[in-house]
C-alpha positions as CSV (number, residue, x, y, z in Angstrom):
1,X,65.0,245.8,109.0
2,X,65.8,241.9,109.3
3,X,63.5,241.6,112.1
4,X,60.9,242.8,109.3
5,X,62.0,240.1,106.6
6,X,61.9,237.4,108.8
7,X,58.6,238.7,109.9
8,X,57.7,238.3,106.9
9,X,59.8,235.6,105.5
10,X,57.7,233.5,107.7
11,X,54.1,234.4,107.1
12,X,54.6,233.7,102.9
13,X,55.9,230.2,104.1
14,X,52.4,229.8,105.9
15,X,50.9,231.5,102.8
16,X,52.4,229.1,100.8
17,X,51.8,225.7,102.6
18,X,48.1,226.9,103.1
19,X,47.5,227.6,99.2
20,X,49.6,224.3,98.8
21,X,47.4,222.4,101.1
22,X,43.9,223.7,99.2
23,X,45.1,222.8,95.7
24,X,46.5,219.5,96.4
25,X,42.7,219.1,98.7
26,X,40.8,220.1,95.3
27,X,42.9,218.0,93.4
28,X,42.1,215.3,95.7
29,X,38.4,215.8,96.0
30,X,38.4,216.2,92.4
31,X,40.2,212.5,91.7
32,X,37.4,211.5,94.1
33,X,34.6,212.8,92.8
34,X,35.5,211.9,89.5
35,X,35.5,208.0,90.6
36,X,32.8,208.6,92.6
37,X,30.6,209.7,89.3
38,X,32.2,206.8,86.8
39,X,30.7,204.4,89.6
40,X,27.1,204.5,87.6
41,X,28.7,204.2,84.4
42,X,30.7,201.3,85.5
43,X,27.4,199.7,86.7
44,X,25.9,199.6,83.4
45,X,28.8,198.3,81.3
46,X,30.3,196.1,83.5
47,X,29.2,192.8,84.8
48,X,29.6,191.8,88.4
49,X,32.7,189.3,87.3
50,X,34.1,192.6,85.2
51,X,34.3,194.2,88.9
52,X,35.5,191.5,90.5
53,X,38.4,191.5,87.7
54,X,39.1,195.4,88.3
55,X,39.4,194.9,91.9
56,X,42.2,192.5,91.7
57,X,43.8,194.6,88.9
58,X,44.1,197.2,90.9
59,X,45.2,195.3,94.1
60,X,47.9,193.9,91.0
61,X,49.0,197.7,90.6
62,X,49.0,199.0,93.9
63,X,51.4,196.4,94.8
64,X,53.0,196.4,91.6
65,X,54.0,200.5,92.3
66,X,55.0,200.1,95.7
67,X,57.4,197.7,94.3
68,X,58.6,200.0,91.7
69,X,58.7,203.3,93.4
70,X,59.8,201.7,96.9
71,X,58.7,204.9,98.7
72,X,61.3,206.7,96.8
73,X,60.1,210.1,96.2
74,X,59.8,210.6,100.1
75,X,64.0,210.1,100.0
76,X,64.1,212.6,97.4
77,X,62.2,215.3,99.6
78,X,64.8,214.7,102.6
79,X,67.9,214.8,100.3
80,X,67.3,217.3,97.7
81,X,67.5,219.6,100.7
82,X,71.1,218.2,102.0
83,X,72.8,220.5,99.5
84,X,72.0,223.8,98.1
85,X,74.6,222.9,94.7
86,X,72.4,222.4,91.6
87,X,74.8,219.5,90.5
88,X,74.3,217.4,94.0
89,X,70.3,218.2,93.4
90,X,70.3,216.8,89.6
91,X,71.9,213.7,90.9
92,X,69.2,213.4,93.6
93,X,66.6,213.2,90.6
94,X,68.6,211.4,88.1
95,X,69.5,209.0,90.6
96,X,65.9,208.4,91.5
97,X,64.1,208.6,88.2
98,X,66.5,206.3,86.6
99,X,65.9,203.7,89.5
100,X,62.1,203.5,89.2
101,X,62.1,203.2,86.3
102,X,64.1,200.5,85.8
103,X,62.1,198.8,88.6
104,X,59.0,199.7,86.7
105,X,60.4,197.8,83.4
106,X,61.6,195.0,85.5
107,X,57.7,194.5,86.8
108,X,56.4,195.2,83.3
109,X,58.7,192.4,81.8
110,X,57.7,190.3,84.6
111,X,53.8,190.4,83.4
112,X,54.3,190.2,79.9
113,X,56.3,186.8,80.6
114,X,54.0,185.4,83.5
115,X,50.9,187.0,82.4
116,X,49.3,184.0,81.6
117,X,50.4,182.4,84.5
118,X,49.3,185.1,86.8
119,X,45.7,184.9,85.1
120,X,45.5,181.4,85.4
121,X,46.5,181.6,89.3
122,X,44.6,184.8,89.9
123,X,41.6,184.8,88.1
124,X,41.3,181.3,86.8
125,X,41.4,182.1,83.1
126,X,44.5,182.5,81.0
127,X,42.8,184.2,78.3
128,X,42.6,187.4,80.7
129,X,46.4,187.5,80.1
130,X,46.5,190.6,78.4
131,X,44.6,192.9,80.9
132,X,47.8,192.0,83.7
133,X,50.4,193.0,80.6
134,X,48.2,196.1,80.6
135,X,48.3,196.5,84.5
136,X,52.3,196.4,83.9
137,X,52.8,198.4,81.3
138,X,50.5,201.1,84.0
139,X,53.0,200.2,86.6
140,X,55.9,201.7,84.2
141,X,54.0,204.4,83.6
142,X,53.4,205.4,86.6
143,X,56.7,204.9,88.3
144,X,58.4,206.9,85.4
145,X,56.0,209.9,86.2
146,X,56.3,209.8,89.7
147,X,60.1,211.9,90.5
148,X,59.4,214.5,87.6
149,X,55.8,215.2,89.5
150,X,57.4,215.0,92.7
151,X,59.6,217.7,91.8
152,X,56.8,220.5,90.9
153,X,55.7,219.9,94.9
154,X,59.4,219.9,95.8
155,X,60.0,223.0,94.0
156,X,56.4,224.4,95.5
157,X,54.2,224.5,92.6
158,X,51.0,223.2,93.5
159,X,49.6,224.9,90.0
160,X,51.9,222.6,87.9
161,X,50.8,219.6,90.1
162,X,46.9,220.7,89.7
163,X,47.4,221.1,85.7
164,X,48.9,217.7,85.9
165,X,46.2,216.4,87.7
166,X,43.9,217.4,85.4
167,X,45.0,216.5,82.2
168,X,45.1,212.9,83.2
169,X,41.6,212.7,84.9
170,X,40.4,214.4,81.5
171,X,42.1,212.2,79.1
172,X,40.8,208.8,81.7
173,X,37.2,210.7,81.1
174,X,37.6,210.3,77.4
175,X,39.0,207.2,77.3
176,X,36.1,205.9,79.6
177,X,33.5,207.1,76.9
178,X,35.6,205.8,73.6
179,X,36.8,202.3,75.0
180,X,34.3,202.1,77.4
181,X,30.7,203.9,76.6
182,X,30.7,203.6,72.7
183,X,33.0,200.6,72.0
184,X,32.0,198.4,74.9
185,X,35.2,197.7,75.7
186,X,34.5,196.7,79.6
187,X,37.3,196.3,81.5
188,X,40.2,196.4,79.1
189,X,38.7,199.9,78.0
190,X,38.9,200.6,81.4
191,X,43.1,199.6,81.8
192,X,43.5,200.9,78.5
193,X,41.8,204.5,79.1
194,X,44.0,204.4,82.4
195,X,47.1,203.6,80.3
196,X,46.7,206.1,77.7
197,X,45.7,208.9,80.2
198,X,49.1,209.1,82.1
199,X,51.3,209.1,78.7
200,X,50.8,213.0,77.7
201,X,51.2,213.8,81.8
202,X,54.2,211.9,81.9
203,X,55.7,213.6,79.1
204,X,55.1,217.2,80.4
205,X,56.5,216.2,83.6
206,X,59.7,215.3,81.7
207,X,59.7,218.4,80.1
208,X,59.3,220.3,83.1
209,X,61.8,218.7,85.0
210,X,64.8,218.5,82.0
211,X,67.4,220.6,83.4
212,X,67.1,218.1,86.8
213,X,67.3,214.6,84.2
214,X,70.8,213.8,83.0
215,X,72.8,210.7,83.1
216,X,73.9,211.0,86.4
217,X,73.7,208.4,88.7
218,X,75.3,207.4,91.9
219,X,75.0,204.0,93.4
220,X,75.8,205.4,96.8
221,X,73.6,207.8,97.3
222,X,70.9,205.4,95.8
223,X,71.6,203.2,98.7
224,X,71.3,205.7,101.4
225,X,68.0,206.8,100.0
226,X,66.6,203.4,99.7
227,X,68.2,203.3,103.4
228,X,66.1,206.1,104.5
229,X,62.7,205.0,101.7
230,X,62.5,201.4,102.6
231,X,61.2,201.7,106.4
232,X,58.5,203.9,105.1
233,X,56.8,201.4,103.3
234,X,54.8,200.5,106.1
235,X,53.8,203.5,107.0
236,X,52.3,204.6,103.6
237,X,50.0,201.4,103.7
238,X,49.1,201.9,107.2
239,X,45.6,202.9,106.4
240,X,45.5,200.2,103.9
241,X,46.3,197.4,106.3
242,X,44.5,198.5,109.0
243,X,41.4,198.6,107.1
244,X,42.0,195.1,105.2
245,X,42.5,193.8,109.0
246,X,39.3,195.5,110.4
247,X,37.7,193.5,107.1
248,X,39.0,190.5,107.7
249,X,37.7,190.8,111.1
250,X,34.4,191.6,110.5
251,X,34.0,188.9,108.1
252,X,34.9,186.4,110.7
253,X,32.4,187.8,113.2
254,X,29.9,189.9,112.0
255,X,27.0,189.6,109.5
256,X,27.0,191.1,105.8
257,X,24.9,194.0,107.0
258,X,27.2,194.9,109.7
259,X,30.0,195.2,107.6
260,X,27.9,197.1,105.1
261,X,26.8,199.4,107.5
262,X,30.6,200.0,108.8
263,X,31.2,201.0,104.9
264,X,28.8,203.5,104.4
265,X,29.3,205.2,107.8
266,X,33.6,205.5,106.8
267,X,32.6,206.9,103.2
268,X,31.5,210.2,105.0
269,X,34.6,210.7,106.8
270,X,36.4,211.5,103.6
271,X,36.2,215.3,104.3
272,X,39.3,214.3,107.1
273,X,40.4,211.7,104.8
274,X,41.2,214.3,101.9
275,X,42.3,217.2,104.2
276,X,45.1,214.4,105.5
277,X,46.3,213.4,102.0
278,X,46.4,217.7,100.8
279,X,48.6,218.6,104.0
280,X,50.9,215.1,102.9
281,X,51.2,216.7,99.7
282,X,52.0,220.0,100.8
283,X,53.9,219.4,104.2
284,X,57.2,217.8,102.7
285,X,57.9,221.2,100.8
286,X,57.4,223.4,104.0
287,X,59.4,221.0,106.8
288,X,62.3,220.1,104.5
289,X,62.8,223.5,103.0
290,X,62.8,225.4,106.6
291,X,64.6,222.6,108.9
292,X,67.6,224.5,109.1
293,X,65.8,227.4,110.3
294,X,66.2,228.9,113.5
295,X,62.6,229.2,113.7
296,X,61.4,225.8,112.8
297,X,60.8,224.9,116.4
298,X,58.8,227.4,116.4
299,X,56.9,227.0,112.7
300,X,56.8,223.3,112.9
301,X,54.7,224.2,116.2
302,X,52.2,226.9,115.2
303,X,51.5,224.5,111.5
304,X,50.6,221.7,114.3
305,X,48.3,223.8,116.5
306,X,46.6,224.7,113.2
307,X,46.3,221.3,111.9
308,X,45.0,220.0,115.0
309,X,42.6,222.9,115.2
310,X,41.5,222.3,111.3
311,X,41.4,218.2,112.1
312,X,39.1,218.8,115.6
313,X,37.3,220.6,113.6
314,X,36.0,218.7,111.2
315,X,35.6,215.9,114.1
316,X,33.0,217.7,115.6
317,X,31.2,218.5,112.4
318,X,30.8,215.0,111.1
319,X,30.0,214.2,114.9
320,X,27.5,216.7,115.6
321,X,26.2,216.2,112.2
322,X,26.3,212.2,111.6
323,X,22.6,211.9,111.5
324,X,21.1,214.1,109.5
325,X,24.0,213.5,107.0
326,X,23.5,209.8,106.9
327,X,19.2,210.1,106.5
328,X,20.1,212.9,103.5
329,X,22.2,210.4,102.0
330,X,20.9,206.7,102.5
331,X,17.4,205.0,103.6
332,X,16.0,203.9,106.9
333,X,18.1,200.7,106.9
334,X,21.3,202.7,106.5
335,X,20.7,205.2,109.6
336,X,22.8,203.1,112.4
337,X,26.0,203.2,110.0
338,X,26.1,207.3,111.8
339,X,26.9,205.3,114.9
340,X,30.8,204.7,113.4
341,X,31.5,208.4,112.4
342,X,32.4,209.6,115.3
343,X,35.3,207.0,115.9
344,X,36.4,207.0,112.7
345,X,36.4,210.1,112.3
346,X,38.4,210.8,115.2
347,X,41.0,207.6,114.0
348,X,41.5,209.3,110.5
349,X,42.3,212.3,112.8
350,X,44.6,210.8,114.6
351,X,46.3,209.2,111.8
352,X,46.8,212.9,110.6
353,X,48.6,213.3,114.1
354,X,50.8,210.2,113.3
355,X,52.3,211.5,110.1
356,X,52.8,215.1,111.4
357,X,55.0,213.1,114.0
358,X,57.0,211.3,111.2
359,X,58.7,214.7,110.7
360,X,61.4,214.4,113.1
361,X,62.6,210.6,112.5
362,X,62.1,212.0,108.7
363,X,64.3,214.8,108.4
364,X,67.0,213.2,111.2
365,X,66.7,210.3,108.4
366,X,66.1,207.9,111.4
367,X,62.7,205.9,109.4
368,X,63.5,203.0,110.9
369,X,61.7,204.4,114.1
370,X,58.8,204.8,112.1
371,X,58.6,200.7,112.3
372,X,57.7,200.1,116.2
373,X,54.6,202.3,116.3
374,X,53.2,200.6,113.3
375,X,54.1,197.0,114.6
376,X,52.7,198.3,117.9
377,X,49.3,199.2,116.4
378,X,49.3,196.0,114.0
379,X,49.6,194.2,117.4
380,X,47.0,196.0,119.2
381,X,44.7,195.9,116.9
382,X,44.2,192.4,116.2
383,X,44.2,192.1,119.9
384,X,41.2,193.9,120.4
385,X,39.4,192.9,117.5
386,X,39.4,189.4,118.5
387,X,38.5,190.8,122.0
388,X,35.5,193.8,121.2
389,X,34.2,193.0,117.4
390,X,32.7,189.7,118.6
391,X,30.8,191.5,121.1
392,X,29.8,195.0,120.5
393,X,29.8,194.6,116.4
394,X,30.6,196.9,113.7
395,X,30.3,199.4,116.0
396,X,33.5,198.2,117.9
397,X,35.4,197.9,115.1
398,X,35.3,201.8,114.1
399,X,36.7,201.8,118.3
400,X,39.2,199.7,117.4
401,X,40.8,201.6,114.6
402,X,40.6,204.9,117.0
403,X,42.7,203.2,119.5
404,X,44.9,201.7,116.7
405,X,45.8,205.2,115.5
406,X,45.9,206.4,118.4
407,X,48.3,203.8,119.5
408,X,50.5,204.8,116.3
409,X,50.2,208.4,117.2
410,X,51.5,208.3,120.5
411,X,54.2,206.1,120.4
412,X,55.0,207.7,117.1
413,X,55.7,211.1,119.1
414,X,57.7,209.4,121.2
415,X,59.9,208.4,118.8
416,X,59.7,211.6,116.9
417,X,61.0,213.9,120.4
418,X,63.9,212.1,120.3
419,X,64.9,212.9,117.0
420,X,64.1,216.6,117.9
421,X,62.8,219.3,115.7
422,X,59.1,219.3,117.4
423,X,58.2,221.3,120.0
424,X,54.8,220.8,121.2
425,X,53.0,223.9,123.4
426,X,51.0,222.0,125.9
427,X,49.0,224.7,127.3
428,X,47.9,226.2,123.9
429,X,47.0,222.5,123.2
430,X,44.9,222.4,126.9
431,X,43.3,225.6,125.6
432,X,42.2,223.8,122.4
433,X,40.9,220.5,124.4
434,X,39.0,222.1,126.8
435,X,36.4,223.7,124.5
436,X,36.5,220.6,121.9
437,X,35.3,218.6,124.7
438,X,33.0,220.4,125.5
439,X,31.3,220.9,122.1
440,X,31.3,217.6,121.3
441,X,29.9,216.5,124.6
442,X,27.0,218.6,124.2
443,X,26.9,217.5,120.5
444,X,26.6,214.1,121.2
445,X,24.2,214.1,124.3
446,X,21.9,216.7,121.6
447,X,22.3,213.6,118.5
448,X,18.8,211.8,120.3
449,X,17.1,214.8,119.3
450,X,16.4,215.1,115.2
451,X,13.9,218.1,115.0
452,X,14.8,221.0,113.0
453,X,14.7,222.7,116.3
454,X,17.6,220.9,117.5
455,X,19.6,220.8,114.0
456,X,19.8,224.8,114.6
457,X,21.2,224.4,118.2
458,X,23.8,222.0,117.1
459,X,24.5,224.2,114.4
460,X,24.7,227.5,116.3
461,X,27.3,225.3,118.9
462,X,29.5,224.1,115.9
463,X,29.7,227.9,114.9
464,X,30.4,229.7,118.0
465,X,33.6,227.1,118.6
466,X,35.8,229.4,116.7
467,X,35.0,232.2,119.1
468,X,35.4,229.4,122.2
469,X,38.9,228.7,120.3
470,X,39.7,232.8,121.2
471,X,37.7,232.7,124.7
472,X,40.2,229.8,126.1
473,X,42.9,232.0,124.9
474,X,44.4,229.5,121.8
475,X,43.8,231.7,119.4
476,X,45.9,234.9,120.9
477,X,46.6,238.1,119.4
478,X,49.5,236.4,117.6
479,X,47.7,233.9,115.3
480,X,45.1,236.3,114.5
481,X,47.3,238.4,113.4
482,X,48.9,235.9,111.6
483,X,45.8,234.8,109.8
484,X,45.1,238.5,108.7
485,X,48.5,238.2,107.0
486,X,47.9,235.1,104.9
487,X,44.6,236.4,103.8
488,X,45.6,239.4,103.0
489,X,45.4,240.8,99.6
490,X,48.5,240.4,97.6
491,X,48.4,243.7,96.5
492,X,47.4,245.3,100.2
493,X,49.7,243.3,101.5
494,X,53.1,244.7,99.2
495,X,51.8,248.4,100.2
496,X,51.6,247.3,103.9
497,X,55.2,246.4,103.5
498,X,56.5,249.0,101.1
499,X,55.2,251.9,104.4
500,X,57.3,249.5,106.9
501,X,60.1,250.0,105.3
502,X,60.0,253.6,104.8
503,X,58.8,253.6,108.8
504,X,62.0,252.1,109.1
505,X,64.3,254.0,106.7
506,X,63.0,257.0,108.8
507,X,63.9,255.4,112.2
């Protein structure tokens, strides 16, 4: 009988991080859709200045949360685990929503006071003042929001998180066609629709999260999550600084049309892009809540197999598929940005790797590991940018970032085996290779060829790798039956279970 519930036990936590995983993707690919659409608006009621303005508003904010939130939310995932008492798990929240916030106010103080000065240093006119109080009072916002949401993925509900999600990117909507459509508002509309659109979210969260928000704080336990937050910093803005250094780069060396070709080719590998940030969202939930498991060896291993099946995946569909995707999308002038997918494709992949690695320095709370890989690929890839962008262009930049996250990944499973709790199965991972090679060898070498003709080959190869994936033996009898399980009807499923036990009860 307990061999069934574990059995089972198992298979609803996979159920559960998969339907995790696809809301928090939609959500994602809904937030970028959604900016992706106000682009064309934005165009016709905003100058080029006005863009200019936004940009470093929202540099201003970016820097202005990290400040605030200090990576906290990621301590509150580890530690609201450590104890299974509802009193040690209100203090975890109270602690940390009380902090942010306070470093919130403290930053929105700071740009009422300075926000003249900050305008005048930043964008050369104090009479902008108001739009960096606005930016501030968006940084308290936000940071006040940020535990309370936290907890609806902590507590696994992805449907709460969606609901959030969506009330704030319809009340931005509206806000963007009052303040900015009909009033002509420009960019203040647009720092005021943002404002306005997190209030009535940030409220629900409180509401949801009330029996968790008291008055309880502890001083130590704020310092040994700010202990465990604080060396993650870097790790969240690796993508972000590996990118402005790629930039940076490339405007050194390259032309404007290099670089603009090295943007439109990344833009398409946001399919790998938002599959990375769903499993973030989703994968704290899942690792934290099963660490103490006896199995988690063994789970934290067949979630990896699957990821790295998923991520290969879409590798070698954005490979196999760079071409036609790029002359769909853009003109003549635009079709050698397909020549960057490819490695940038398989760098956002990798970065994917790097985070799954995090988990072991993450739950032994040993994030000061997480430093040396990053510093490592920081190192590496100004190294080889000074050495390969000068002479093989825009082109060996996108290389450049592969072997920078790849750089980060390995290293950063070094340091994760030490900390334990991964297990990596080799020959199931040799099983996966094998056939990836292959297809994407074939892929590539078919990519001269644009005919119709040849689109159906390379389509017909990208379809068939599943069944390769069962051929080599990495999907076994095991996962499939696996997979049956999490796609099972709920209602199938519960009689499925319901004749196992009387099976049993006869036994």
């Amino acid at each position: 009988m307990d061999r069934k519930v574990k059995k089972h036990t198992m298979v609803d936590h996979f159920k559960s991080l998969f339907k995790g995983t696809v809301i928090y993707g939609l959500m994602g690919s809904l937030r970028t859709f959604i900016e992706f659409l106000l682009l064309p608006i934005y165009a016709r009621f905003l100058l080029p200045t006005d863009f200019g303005i936004l940009d470093i508003l929202m540099i201003f904010i970016t820097i202005g949360t990290v400040a605030s939130i200090l990576e906290l939310f990621n301590a509150v995932f580890r530690f609201y685990f450590d104890e299974n008492s509802i009193s040690f798990k209100k203090k975890v929240i109270s602690t940390a929503t009380f902090s942010v916030m306070v470093n919130g106010a403290i930053i929105f103080t700071l740009a009422i006071i300075f926000s003249k000065s900050i305008a005048s240093a930043v964008l050369n006119s104090p009479n902008l003042s108001h739009l960096f109080i606005l930016a501030g009072a968006y940084i308290l916002l936000d940071a006040s929001i940020t535990i309370p949401l936290s907890l609806t993925r902590i507590e696994n509900k992805p449907g709460k998180y969606a609901f959030i999600a969506f009330l704030q990117i319809s009340i931005l909507l509206v806000g963007i066609f009052v303040f900015v459509i009909l009033l002509k508002w420009g960019v203040i509309g647009i720092m005021i629709s943002k404002v306005i659109s997190i209030i009535l979210p940030m409220i629900v969260c409180f509401y949801w999260a009330r029996g968790y928000i008291g008055l309880e704080f502890d001083f130590g336990l704020l310092k040994s999550m700010l202990k465990f937050s604080i060396p993650m910093i870097p790790a969240g803005a690796a993508i972000w600084g590996i990118n402005s250094l790629n930039r940076v780069f490339m405007l050194h060396y390259l032309s404007l049309d290099q670089i603009g070709l090295f943007s439109i080719g990344s833009k398409f590998v946001v399919l790998i892009t938002l599959s990375t940030i769903a499993f973030q969202l989703a994968w704290p939930h899942f690792a934290f809540s099963n660490m103490n498991s006896k199995n988690s060896g063994k789970m934290f291993s067949q979630v990896f197999n699957v990821f790295a099946a998923f991520g290969i995946c879409l590798v070698l569909f954005l490979t196999m598929f760079a071409e036609p995707l790029i002359q769909i999308a853009t003109t003549p002038d635009f079709y050698s940005a397909a020549k960057v997918i490819l490695p940038l494709s398989l760098g956002m992949f990798l970065y994917g790797l790097f985070y799954f690695f995090t988990t072991g320095v993450v739950i032994s709370k040993t994030t000061k590991r997480i430093i040396p890989p990053i510093t490592a690929a920081v190192i590496v890839n100004i190294a080889l940018n000074n050495i390969v962008t000068p002479k093989y262009g825009f082109v060996g930049t996108a290389w450049v970032t592969t072997a920078t996250y790849l750089i980060m990944a390995v290293s950063m499973f070094l340091f994760s085996r030490q900390a334990g709790y991964l297990v990596i199965e080799w020959r199931r991972l040799i099983r996966l290779a094998i056939p990836s090679v292959a297809v994407i060898t074939i892929g590539t070498r078919l990519s001269s060829f644009n005919s119709i003709y040849f689109l159906g080959i390379k389509a017909f190869i990208f379809l068939t790798f599943p069944a390769l994936l069962v051929l080599s033996g990495f999907i076994d009898k095991t996962y499939r039956q696996t997979i049956k399980q999490i796609f099972k009807p709920k209602k199938i499923q519960k009689i499925s279970e319901k004749e196992e036990c009387v099976e049993l009860l006869v036994e």
